[in-house]
C-alpha positions, 0 to 999 in steps of 0.5 A: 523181172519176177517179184518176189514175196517178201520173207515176213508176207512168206512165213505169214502166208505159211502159217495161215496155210498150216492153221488151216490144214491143221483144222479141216476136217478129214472127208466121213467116212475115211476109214472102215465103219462097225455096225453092230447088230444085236442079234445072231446071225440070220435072223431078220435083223442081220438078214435085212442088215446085211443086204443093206449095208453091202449097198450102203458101202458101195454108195459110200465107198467104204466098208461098213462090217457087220459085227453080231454081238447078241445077248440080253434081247439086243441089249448086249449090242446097245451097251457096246454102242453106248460105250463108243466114240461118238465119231460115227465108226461105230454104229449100230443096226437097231430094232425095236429091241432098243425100245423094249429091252431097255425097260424089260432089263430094267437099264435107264442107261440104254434109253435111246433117248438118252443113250443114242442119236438116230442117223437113219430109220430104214424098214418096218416089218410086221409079225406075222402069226404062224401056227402048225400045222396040227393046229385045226384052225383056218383063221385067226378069230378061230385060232384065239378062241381056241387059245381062250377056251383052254386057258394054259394048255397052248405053248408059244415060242419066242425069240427071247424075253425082250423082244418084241414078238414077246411083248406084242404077243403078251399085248395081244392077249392082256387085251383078249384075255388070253392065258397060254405057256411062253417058251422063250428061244435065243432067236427066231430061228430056233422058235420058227425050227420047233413050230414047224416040228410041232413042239410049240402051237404058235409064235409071232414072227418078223422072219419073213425070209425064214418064215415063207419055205415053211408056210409054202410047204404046209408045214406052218399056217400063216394066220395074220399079220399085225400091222395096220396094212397087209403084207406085199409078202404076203397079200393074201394073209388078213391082218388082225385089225381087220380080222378080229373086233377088239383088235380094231386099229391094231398095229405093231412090229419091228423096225430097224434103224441105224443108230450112234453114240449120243453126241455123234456130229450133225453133219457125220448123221446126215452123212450117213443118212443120204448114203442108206437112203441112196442104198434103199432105192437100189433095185437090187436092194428093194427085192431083197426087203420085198420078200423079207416082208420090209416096207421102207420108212424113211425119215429125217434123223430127227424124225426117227429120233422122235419116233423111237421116243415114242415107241420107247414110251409105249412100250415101256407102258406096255411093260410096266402095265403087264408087270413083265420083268427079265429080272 
């Protein structure tokens, strides 16, 4: 004979199946994730984005849509963020611009310490400098001489007041004494378009990607790059620490990193995480960084955490010491 379940054991049975259906947690992600990136399109930060989170979507099997909302050197796109549900639907691309225009725009609230968690830093690039070619110098100690010994008759073009081709540059010349015009641009772009026309005589340049056409035809002269360690993009071009003496050690540039909201769950950063890590070691993927000039820099969220703090405190110093203002 069957045995039956007696009608109290039953209901009892139920209710602790319907307690705990009610409270798992649906697997992350189960529905499209935004990623905002604080740029226009096709500048190296939504270059880079791009490639990488067509990967990230596969390896998660969900979309992650790009969504370019520039404005305020990036600061547009961190509000947005900021804003947003911490349930890790809406991130955000980042790049050194969160460590740089917070303090140039004088908004505290975006402190990325205090405005986001970190769920993965990705790449790191540097600047490249580039000059026109009407530009008779052949190196980069020859270059800045030239800059020295006519003070504001040079014009440099920039990717916009905030980014970190502007405070790198101004770094750069508070410490070699330096004086020249700044030309501020809404993008690398637009800057990179008028130094291949003559209209400006030099930038510093993350764009590898848009860069590279331009120096392969002559119409612009790589000088240096301004990281510790040359470029696998460009081997041949010295950095600046090595090429000039009050340079010794000297190394910046941009980076990226995918953010969220302040208080987005442990366990939704770790999830994210391990799915743009899975995607930076895809063939496919490393190809594309290759030859936009990105060197892969992985850490754990905490650690990225950790370093964008540090890079919000230098420049921040950088700004408040070289009294620079969007305002």
């Amino acid at each position: 004979m069957m045995k039956t379940v007696p009608a109290v054991a039953a209901v009892t049975l139920a209710s602790l199946f319907n307690i705990t259906a009610a409270h798992a947690e649906p697997t992350y992600p189960d529905k499209p994730v935004s990623v905002i990136i604080g740029f226009s399109p096709g500048g190296p930060t939504d270059a880079i984005g791009r490639v990488l989170f067509r990967k990230v979507a596969e390896v998660m099997k969900t979309p992650f849509v790009i969504e370019n909302r520039p404005g305020a050197g990036g600061n547009i796109g961190s509000q947005d963020l900021a804003r947003a549900k911490p349930d890790g639907y809406t991130t955000m691309y980042g790049t050194s611009s969160v460590t740089t225009a917070p303090p140039l725009f004088k908004r505290d609230d975006l402190n990325p310490e205090k405005a986001f968690d970190a769920a993965a830093c990705t790449t790191k690039v540097p600047l490249i400098l580039l000059v026109n070619n009407k530009i008779s110098a052949n190196n980069v100690a020859e270059f800045y001489k030239q800059i020295k010994d006519n003070p504001g008759k040079f014009f440099m073009g920039s990717s916009g007041n905030g980014s970190i081709d502007h405070l790198v540059a101004m770094e750069i010349a508070s410490k070699l004494g330096q004086k020249f015009q700044l030309v501020p641009y809404k993008g690398n772009g637009p800057a990179l378009t008028d130094l291949a026309a003559g209209n400006v005589n030099f930038m510093y340049s993350g764009s590898f990607n848009s860069a590279l056409p331009f120096i392969q035809k002559g119409t612009i002269k790589a000088l240096a790059v301004t990281s510790s360690k040359r470029s696998g993009a460009l081997p041949d071009v010295p950095t600046l620490s090595e090429s000039v003496n009050e340079l010794k050690g000297y190394d910046a540039g941009t980076w990226q990193a995918l953010l969220a909201p302040k208080n987005t769950p442990a366990n939704v950063l770790k999830a994210l995480d391990a799915g743009v890590q899975s995607a930076l070691k895809d063939k496919e993927v490393l190809k594309s960084l290759h030859y936009q000039g990105a060197d892969i820099m992985h850490m754990p969220p905490s650690e990225c955490q950790a370093f964008i703090k540090d890079e919000y405190a230098r420049w921040s110093k950088t700004i408040s010491d070289l009294n620079l203002s969007a305002r």
